[in-house]
C-alpha positions, 0 to 999 in steps of 0.5 A: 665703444671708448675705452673709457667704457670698457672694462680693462684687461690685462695680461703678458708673457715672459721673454724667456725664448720662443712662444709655443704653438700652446701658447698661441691657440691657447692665449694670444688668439684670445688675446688678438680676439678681446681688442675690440670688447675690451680696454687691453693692455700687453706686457712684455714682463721682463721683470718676472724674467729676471727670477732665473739668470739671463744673458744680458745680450740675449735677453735685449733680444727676447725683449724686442723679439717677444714684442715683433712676436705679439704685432705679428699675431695680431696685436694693434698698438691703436687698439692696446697698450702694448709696452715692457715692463720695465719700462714703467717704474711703477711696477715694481714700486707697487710690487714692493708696497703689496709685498708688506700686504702678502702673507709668507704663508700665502707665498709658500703654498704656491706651487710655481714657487715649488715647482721652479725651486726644484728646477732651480735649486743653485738659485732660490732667490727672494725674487722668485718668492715674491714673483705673485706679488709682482704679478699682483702689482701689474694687475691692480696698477691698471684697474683691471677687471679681468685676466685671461689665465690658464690652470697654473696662473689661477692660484696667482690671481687668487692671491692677488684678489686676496691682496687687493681685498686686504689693501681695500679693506685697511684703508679705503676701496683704492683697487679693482679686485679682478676676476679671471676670464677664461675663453669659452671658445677659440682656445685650446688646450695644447699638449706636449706632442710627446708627453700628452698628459702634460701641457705644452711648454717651452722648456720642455726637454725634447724639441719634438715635445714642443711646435715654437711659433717660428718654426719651419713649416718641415720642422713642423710636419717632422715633429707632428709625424713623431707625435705619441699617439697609442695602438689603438687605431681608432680616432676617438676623443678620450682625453683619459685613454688616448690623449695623443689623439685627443691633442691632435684633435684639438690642435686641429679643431682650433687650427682649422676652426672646427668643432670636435664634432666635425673632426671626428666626422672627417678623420673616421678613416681612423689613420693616425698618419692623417690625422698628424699630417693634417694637424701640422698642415692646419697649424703651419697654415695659420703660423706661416703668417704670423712668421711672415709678419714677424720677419716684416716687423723684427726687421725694423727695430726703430719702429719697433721701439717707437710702439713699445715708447707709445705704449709705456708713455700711455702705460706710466700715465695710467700706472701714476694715476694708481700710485698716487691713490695708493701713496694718499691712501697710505699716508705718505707725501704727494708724489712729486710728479703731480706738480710738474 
């Protein structure tokens, strides 16, 4: 099937240090799993990025490394548009247009919004305000039908339907109002290895909280031997009483590619150490690849660039024929890159 008659998804991930083992089974294994059903097209949102402080130096190599991170997981420049953000101006040029379309009051209830300005509070900035309407402008600039989003990503795309309903509505039917997907199989709900009732992050405090996709295999096995469990000694799946294990389980099932069912049937020994150890080992099977891949690509960064330029040439291509309907749509002069 052609691009042409597929439907468009769009998704991308912050360059704000390593991505999470949560982040792998509970996103980009989706996202490796999508190219062939549909148009895709990958972000490295570095914009979005630029809400908290970062180090110039090391921000270039988050960037780069992000990008080696997505190839090494599985993601085809032939099959997907793959590319930086800010290498495609429109972006942000939109994001400004459908910030006069977004409502204060819409912006004030999002919660991220809350929760970063807790954790940020030296450096509440407009940018961090205004981030869904950004958000918002790298979804509607492609067409997008669907975006893979997770709990605490459905709040933004709601606000994006709203904008893009408004927009449609004041003047003429110009943008796609998306629809969320969410993965009915293959995707996991990974939780933090000490905190299990809550989600695996990133920025998690504890280094035994989180698995990083390039950590070492030792690392991996350590931090999975200290996960929380509970004293109950007996391995069954309650996500309400015992949600150490329930994680394990999960973790496992995705890793291995079981079902629950199957899992309960094969750790009936009800031995806690089993469970973690097999847990790391399944997860170290599936990331030692990835790792090995990612060395392979991270190692030549000509070539690494030349996919990124790809894709933002086919990107900004795509992006400018967007704009020019949004710029006729408000009134304003042709865009001057028409008549080159």
């Amino acid at each position: 099937m052609s691009a042409a008659n597929k439907q468009t998804v769009f998704s991308g991930a912050q360059p704000t240090g390593q991505l999470t083992l949560g982040n792998y089974l509970g996103a980009l294994k989706n996202w490796v799993a999508m190219q062939d059903e549909y148009d895709c097209i990958f972000c490295v949102v570095d914009l979005h990025a630029l809400t908290v402080r970062q180090d110039p130096k090391a921000l270039t190599e988050q960037i780069y490394d992000l990008a080696a991170v997505y190839l090494a997981c599985g993601l085809d420049p032939d099959k997907s548009t793959i590319f930086v953000q800010s290498q495609v101006p429109a972006h942000a040029e939109l994001a400004w247009i459908l910030s006069t379309f977004t409502q204060m009051g819409e912006l004030e209830r999002m919660t991220q919004f809350k929760d970063k300005s807790l954790r940020h509070r030296n450096n509440i900035n407009a940018g961090l305000f205004t981030y869904p309407t950004l958000m918002a402008a790298d979804i509607l600039l492609y067409n997008t039908h669907k975006v893979p989003v997770g709990a605490d990503q459905k709040q933004h795309l709601e606000l994006t339907r709203d904008v893009a309903v408004r927009f449609n509505g004041a003047f003429k039917p110009v943008f796609e109002v998306p629809d969320p997907l969410i993965a009915t199989t293959g995707s996991a709900r990974v939780k933090d290895l000490q905190e299990p009732n809550k989600k695996m992050s990133k920025s998690a405090e504890s280094d035994l909280a989180k698995v990083m996709l390039l950590d070492e295999p030792k690392a991996i096995i350590k931090k999975f031997k200290k996960a929380v469990t509970d004293s109950k000694g007996v391995i069954e799946y309650d996500e309400e009483n015992q949600p150490g294990v329930a994680n394990l389980l999960n973790i496992w099932c995705a890793a291995t590619n079981n079902t629950l069912h199957t899992a309960l049937d094969h750790f009936s020994h009800n031995m806690y150490g089993k469970l973690k150890v097999e847990s790391a080992e399944a997860v170290n099977a599936i990331l030692t690849p990835v790792q090995e891949r990612y060395k392979e690509i991270s190692s030549d960064r000509g070539e690494l660039q030349r996919i990124l330029s790809q894709g933002a040439i086919a990107a900004e291509q795509r992006a400018e024929e967007m704009m020019v309907k949004v710029v006729d749509a408000l009134g304003m002069p042709p865009r001057l890159r028409k008549q080159k």
